[in-house]
C-alpha positions as CSV (number, residue, x, y, z in Angstrom):
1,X,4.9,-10.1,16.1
2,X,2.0,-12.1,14.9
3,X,2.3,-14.8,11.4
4,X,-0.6,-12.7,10.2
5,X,-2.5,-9.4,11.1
6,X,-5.9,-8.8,9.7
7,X,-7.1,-5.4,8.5
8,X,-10.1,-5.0,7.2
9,X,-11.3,-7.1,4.3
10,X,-7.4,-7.8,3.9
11,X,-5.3,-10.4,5.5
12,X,-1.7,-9.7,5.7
13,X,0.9,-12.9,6.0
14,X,4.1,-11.9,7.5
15,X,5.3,-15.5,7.9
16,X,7.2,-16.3,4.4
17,X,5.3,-18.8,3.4
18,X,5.4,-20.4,0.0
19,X,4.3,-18.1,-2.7
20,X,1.8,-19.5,-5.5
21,X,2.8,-19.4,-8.7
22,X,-0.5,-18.9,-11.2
23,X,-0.5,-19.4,-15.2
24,X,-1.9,-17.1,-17.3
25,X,-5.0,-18.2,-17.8
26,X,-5.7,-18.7,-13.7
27,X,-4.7,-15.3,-13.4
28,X,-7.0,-13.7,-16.3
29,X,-10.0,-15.8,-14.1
30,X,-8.7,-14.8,-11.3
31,X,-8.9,-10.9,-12.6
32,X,-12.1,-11.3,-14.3
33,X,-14.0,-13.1,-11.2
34,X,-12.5,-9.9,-9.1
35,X,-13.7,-7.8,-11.3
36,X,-17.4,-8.9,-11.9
37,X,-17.5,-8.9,-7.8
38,X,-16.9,-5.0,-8.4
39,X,-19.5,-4.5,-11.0
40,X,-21.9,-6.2,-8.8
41,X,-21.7,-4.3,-5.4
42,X,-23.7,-1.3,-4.9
């Protein structure tokens, strides 16, 4: 089986690779920049 598979607009790692490990604040930017990407498509 492949490390990765992509689908889509979505990439899937298989490979159990180190996880990242955000603070609140990244996370609340992270959300927020997702979210203005959604507003802005059609």
């Amino acid at each position: 089986m492949p490390k990765h598979v992509l689908m889509s607009d979505y990439e899937i790692i298989t490979d159990g690779g180190r996880r990242r490990r955000w603070k609140a604040p990244e996370k609340l930017r992270i959300v927020e920049e997702t979210l203005e990407e959604w507003a802005d498509s059609p």
